[in-house]
C-alpha positions as CSV (number, residue, x, y, z in Angstrom):
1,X,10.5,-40.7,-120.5
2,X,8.0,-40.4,-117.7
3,X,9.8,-42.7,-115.9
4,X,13.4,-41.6,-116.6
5,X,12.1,-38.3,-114.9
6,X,10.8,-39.8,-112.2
7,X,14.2,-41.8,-111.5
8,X,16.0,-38.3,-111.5
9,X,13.4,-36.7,-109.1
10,X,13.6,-40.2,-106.7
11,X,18.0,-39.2,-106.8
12,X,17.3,-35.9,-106.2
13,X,15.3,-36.8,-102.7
14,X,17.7,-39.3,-101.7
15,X,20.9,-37.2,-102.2
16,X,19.3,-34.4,-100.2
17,X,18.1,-37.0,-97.5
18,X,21.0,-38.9,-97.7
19,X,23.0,-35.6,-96.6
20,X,21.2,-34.1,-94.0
21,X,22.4,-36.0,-90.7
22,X,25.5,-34.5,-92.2
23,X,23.8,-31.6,-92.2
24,X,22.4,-31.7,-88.9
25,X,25.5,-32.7,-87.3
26,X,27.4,-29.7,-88.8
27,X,28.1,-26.5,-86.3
28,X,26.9,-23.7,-89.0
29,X,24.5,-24.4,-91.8
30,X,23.4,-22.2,-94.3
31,X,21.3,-22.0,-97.4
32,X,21.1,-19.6,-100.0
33,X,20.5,-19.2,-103.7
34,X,19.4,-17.8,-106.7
35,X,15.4,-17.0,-108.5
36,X,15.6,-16.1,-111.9
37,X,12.7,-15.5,-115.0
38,X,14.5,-15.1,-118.2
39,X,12.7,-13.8,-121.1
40,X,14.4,-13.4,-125.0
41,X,12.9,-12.5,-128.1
42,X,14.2,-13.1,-131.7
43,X,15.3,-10.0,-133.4
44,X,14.2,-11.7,-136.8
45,X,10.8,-13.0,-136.2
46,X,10.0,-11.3,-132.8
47,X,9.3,-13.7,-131.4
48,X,9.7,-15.1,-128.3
49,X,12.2,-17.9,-128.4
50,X,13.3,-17.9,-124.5
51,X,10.5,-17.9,-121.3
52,X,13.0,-20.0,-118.7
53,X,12.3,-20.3,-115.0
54,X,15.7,-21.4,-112.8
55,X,15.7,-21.7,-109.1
56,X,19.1,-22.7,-107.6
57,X,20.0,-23.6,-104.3
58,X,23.1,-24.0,-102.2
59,X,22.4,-25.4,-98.7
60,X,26.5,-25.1,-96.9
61,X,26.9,-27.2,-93.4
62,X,30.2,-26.6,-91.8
63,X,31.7,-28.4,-88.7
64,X,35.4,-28.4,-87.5
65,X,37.4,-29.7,-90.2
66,X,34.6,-30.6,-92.7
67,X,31.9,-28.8,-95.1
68,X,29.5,-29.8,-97.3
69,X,27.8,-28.5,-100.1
70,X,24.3,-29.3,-102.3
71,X,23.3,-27.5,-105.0
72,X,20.1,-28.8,-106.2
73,X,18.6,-27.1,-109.0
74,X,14.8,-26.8,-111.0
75,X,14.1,-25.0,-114.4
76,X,11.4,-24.9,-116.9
77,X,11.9,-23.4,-120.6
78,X,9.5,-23.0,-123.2
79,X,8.7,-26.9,-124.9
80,X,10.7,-28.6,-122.1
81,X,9.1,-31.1,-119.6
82,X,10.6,-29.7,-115.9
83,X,13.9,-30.3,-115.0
84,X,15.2,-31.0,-111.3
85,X,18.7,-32.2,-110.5
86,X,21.6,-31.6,-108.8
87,X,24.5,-29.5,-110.0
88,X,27.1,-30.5,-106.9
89,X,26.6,-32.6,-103.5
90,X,30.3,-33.0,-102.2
91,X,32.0,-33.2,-98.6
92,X,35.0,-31.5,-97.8
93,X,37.4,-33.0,-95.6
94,X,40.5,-30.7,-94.3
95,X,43.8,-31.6,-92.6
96,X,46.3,-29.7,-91.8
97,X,48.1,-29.4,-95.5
98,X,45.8,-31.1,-97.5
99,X,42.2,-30.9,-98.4
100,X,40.0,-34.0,-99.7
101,X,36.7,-33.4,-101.9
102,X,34.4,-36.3,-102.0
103,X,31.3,-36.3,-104.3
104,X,29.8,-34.8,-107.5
105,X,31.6,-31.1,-108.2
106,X,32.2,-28.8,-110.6
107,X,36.0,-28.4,-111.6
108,X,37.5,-24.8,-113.0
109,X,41.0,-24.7,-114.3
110,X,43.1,-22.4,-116.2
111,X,43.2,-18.8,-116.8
112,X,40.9,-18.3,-119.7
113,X,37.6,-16.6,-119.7
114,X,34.9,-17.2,-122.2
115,X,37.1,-20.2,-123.5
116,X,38.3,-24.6,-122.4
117,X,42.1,-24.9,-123.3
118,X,43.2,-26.7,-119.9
119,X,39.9,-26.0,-118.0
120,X,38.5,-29.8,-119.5
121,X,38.1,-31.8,-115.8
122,X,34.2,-30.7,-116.2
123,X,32.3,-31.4,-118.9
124,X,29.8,-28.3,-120.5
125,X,26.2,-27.8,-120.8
126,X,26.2,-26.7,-124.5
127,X,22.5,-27.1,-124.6
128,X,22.2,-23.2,-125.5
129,X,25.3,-23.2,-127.3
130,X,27.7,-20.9,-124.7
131,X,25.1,-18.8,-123.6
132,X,24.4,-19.8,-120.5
133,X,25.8,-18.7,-117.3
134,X,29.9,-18.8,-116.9
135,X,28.7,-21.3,-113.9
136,X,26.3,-23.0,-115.1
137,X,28.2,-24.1,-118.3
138,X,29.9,-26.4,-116.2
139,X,28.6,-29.5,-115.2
140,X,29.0,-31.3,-111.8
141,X,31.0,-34.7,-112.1
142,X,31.7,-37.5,-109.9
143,X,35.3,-37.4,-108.7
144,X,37.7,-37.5,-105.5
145,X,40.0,-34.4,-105.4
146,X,43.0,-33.9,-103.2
147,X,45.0,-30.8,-103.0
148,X,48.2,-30.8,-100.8
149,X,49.5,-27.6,-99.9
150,X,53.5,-26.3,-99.3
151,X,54.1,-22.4,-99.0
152,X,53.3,-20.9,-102.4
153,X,53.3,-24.4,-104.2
154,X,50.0,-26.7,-103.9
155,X,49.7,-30.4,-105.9
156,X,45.9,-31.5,-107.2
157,X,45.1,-34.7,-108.1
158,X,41.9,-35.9,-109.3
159,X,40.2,-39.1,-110.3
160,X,37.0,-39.3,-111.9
161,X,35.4,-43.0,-111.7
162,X,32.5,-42.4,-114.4
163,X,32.9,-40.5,-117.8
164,X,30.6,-37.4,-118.0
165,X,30.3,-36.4,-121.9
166,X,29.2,-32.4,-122.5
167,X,25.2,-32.2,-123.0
168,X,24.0,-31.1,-126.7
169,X,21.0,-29.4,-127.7
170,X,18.0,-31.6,-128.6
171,X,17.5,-32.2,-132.0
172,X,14.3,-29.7,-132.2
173,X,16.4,-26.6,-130.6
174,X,17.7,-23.6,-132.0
175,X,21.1,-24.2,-131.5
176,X,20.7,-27.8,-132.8
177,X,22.5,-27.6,-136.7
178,X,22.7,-30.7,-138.7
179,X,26.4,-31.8,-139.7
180,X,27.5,-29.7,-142.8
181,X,28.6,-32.5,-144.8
182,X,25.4,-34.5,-145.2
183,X,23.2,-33.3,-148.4
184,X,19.9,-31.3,-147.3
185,X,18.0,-35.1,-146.2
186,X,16.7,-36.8,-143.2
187,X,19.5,-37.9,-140.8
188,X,19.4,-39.7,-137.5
189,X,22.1,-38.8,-135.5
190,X,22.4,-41.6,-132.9
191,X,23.7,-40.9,-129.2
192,X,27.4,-42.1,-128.7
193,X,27.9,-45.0,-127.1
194,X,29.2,-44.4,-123.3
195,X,32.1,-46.0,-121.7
196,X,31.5,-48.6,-119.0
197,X,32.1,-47.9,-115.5
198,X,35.6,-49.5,-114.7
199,X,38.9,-48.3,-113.3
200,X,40.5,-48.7,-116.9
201,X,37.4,-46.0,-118.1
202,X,38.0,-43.4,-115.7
203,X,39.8,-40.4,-116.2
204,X,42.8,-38.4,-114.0
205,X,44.4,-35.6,-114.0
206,X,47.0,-33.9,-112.3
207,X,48.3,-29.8,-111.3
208,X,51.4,-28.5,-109.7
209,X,50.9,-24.5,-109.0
210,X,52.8,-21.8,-107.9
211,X,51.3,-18.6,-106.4
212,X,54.1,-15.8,-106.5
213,X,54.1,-12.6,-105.6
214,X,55.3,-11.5,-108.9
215,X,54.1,-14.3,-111.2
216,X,51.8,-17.6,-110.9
217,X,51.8,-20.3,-112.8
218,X,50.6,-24.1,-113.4
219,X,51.7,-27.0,-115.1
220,X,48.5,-29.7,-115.8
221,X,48.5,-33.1,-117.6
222,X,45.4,-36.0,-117.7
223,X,44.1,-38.6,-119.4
224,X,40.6,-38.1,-120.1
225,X,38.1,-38.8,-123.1
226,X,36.6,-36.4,-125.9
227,X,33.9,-34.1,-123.8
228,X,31.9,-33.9,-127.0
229,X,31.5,-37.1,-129.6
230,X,33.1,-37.5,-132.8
231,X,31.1,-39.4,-136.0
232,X,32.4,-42.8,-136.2
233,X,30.3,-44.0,-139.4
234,X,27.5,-43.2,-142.0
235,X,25.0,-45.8,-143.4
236,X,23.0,-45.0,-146.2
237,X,18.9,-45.0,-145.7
238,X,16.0,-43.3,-145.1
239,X,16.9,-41.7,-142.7
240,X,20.6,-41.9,-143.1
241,X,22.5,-42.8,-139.6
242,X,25.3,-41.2,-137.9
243,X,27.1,-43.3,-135.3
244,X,29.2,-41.4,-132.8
245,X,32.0,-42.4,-130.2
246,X,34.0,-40.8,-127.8
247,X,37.9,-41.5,-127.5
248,X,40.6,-41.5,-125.2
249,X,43.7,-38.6,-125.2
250,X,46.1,-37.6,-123.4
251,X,46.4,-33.3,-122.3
252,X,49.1,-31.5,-121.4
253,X,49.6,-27.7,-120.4
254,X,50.3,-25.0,-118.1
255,X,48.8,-21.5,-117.8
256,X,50.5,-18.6,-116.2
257,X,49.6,-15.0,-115.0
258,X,51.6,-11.4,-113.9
259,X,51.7,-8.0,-113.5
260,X,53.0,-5.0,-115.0
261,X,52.1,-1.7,-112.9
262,X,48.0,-1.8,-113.1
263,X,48.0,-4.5,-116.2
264,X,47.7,-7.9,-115.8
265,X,49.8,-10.2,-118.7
266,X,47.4,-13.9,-119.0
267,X,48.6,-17.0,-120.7
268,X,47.8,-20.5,-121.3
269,X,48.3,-23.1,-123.6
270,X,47.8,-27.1,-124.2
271,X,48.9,-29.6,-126.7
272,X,45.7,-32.9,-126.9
273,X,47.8,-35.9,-128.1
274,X,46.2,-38.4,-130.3
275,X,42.8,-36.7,-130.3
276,X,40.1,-38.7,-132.8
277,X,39.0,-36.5,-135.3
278,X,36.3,-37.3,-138.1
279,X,37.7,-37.2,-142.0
280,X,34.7,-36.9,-144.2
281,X,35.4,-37.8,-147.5
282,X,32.2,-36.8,-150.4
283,X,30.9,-40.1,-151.7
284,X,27.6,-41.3,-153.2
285,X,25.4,-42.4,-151.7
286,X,26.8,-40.9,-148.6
287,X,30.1,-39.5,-147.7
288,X,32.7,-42.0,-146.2
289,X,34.5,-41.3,-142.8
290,X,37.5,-42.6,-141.3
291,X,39.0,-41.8,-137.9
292,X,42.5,-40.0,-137.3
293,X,44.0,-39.6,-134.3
294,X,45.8,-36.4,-134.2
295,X,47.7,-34.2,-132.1
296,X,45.7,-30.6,-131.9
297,X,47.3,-27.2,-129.5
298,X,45.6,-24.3,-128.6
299,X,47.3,-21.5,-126.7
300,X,45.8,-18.2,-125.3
301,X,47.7,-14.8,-124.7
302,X,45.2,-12.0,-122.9
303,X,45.3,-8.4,-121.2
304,X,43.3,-7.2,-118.5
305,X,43.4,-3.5,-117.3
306,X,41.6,-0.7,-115.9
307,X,41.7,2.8,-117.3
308,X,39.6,5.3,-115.8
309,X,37.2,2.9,-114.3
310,X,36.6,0.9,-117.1
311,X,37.4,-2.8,-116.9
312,X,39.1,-4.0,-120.2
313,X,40.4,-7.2,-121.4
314,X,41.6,-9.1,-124.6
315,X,42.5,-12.3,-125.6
316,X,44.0,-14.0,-128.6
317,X,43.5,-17.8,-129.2
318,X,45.1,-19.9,-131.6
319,X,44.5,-23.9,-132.4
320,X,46.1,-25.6,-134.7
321,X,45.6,-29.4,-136.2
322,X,49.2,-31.2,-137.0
323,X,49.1,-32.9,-139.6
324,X,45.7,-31.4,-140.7
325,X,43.4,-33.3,-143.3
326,X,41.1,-31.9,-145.5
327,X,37.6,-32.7,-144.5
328,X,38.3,-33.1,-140.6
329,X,35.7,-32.1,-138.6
330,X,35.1,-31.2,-134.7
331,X,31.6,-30.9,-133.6
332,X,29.7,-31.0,-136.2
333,X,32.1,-28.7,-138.9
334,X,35.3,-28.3,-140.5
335,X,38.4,-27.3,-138.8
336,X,41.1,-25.6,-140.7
337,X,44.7,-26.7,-139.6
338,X,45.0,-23.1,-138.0
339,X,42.4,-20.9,-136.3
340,X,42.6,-17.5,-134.9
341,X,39.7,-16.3,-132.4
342,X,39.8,-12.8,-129.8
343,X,37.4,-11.9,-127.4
344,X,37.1,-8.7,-126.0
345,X,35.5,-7.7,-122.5
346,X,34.3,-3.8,-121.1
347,X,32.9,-3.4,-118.2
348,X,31.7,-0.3,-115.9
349,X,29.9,0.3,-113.2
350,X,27.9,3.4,-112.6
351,X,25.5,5.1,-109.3
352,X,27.1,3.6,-106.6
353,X,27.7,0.6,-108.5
354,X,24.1,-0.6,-109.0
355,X,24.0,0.2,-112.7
356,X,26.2,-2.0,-114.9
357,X,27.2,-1.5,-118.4
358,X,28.7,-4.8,-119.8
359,X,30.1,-5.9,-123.5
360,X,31.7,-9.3,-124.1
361,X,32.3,-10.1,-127.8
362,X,34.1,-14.0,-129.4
363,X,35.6,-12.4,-132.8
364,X,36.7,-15.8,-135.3
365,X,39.2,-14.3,-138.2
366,X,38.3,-16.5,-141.4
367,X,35.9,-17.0,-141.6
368,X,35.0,-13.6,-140.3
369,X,32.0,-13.8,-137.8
370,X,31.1,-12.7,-134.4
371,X,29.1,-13.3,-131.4
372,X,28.6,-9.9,-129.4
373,X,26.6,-9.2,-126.0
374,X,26.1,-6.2,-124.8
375,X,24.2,-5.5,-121.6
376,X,22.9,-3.5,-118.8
377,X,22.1,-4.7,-115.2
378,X,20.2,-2.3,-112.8
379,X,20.9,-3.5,-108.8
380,X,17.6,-1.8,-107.5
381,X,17.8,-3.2,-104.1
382,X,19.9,-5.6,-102.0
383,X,19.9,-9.0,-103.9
384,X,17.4,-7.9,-106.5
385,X,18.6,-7.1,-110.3
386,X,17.0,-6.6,-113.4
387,X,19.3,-7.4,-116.9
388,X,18.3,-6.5,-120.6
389,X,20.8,-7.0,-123.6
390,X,21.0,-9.0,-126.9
391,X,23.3,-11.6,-128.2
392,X,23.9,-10.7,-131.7
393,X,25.7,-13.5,-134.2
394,X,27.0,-11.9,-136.8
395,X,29.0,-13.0,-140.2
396,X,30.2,-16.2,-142.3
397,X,27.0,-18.8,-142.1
398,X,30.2,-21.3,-142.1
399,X,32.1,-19.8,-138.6
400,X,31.2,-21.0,-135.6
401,X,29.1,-17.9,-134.5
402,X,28.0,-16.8,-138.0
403,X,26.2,-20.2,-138.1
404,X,23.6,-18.6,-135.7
405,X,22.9,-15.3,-137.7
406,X,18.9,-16.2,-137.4
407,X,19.0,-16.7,-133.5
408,X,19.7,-13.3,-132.4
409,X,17.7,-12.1,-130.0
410,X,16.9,-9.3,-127.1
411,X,17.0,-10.9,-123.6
412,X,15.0,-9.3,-119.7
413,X,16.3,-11.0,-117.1
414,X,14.9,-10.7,-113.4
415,X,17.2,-12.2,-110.8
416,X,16.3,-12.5,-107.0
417,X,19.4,-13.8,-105.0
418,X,19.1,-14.9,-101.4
């Protein structure tokens, strides 16, 4: 392990080194970033479950038709050995209707907030569940993107050489839960197997957009493999083994956007053909799984509008399974063939804007449970911010958020941006 850290410190160096004649050479440079000391408390126990350090970094070089970026990161949480790495190190190259993007880069698609229906180029960081940052859920990936632009119409491509799968929590973290199927005895769940690197491995994907003046919309499709493993097999012993695997699909979708007077009308929607799921069939002296591959759709509607200062939006989601199975599973739990989740956001601002009243809340229908967040962020001088709130899991032990009832906590957070 020592040495696996001392490999990612060594890549750090040489990316940085690596990119600062670029750096040098550029006309503007610039370098800015983020300190922040994070602090939670479970409301259960009281105790204190959260005690993170993060110190993020952007370091911008700009010359006449080029820019580069490097985001290197460090953070230390409570239990964890230090972690140093790089969230994005990528050149931009710029003609006169087209743009290139060389390098590792994060990738945000779709209209969605709080939620992945066509926004699935990046992998996610799903090591704190979805608690994390909006940006920092995302994780940087190796991959060339082009976008060509015409008027309101632009074309992206993008190829990405090397699979990135989405990074799970360790197996002694809170938001680590054991599959639901498997009696109450030792397991081993093993670490999927990764694709090689070859052309035939990597993934693509492609976007055709319009920017309007009364609507926007975008049509997306790729070929990509499952962000998050699926169990492949169980072997009986002591303890029992779970082998996992990631497979190929296709994706297909479009997202859209418009106004009406001061409200803003979201949608988006795709349909993953001949995703793998996991069947898990009760058996002594395990269960028994097989793989199907089947085609699953999610779709979003949401509403976004201000009344009297307030900041509101709402969104409905909807998946559904064709040809659903009893027993099929996605990450860890049963799917039902349809699913009905909303979100909710308010926002409002207050003193000049440096106090900050926030509430975001996920809402799944059946079974009935919630995640809710409410916050407070006081801006007490330029670049310096202080945020408490709790994140409050609520409902169904068998729901997605319910699950989490005993890791609700009260958060401080004391960011310092530069």
């Amino acid at each position: 392990m020592k040495k696996r850290n001392y490999r990612n410190m060594l890549g750090v160096m040489l990316t940085l080194f690596m990119m600062l004649p670029l750096t040098l050479g550029a006309k503007e440079v610039n370098l800015h970033g983020m300190l922040r000391s994070h602090a939670g408390a479970s409301l259960l126990e009281g105790t204190l479950t959260k005690n993170e350090q993060t110190v993020d970094l952007s370091l911008e070089g700009w010359g006449d038709r080029t820019r580069i970026l490097v985001n290197p990161y460090a953070y230390i949480g409570i239990g964890q050995k230090p972690e140093l790495g790089i969230r994005e190190a990528y050149i931009d190259v710029m003609f006169e209707h087209t743009d290139v993007r060389i390098g590792k880069q994060a990738i945000l698609w779709g209209q969605a907030e709080g939620a992945f229906i066509t926004d699935i180029v990046s992998p996610r960081d799903l090591r704190s569940f979805i608690l994390a940052d909006f940006r920092e859920i995302r994780k940087g990936i190796p991959a060339i993107k082009a976008d060509f632009y015409a008027g309101g119409f632009s074309v992206e491509g993008i190829w990405v050489p090397q699979f990135v799968p989405s990074s799970l929590p360790p197996n002694d973290s809170l938001w680590m839960k054991e599959p639901s199927f498997i009696p109450d005895v030792p397991i081993q769940m093993n670490p999927a197997k990764m694709p090689s690197v070859s052309l035939k491995n990597s993934e693509v994907f492609g976007k055709i957009k319009y920017f309007g003046p009364v609507i926007s919309w975008e049509v997306m499709g790729g070929y990509a493999w499952t962000d998050e493993a699926y169990v492949e097999s169980i072997t009986p012993g002591s303890p029992i083994q779970i082998d996992q695997s990631y497979g190929r699909h296709t994706v297909l979708g479009g997202s859209f956007s418009t106004s009406f007077g001061q409200t803003v009308l979201r949608g988006e929607a795709a349909i993953y053909l001949d995703k793998p799921f996991s069947v898990i069939t009760p058996g002594a002296p395990v269960p028994s799984v097989s793989v199907e591959n089947q085609h699953q759709v999610q779709a979003l509607v949401g509403l976004d509008r201000a009344i009297l200062g307030i900041e509101m939006s709402g969104q409905y989601i909807l998946s559904y399974v064709h040809d659903h199975t009893d027993g099929m599973m996605e990450q860890g739990r049963k799917i039902k063939e349809f699913s009905h989740t909303m979100t909710f956001r308010l926002q409002e601002t207050f003193l000049d804007d440096q106090l900050t009243a926030k509430f975001f809340a996920y809402v799944e229908m059946d079974p009935f449970n919630t995640l809710l967040r409410p916050s407070v962020s006081w801006s007490f001088e330029d670049g310096v911010s202080v945020e408490g709130g709790l994140e409050l899991f609520i409902g169904d032990a068998d729901g997605m958020f319910g699950r989490f009832q005993d890791n609700s906590m009260a958060y401080i957070s004391l960011r310092w941006h530069f």
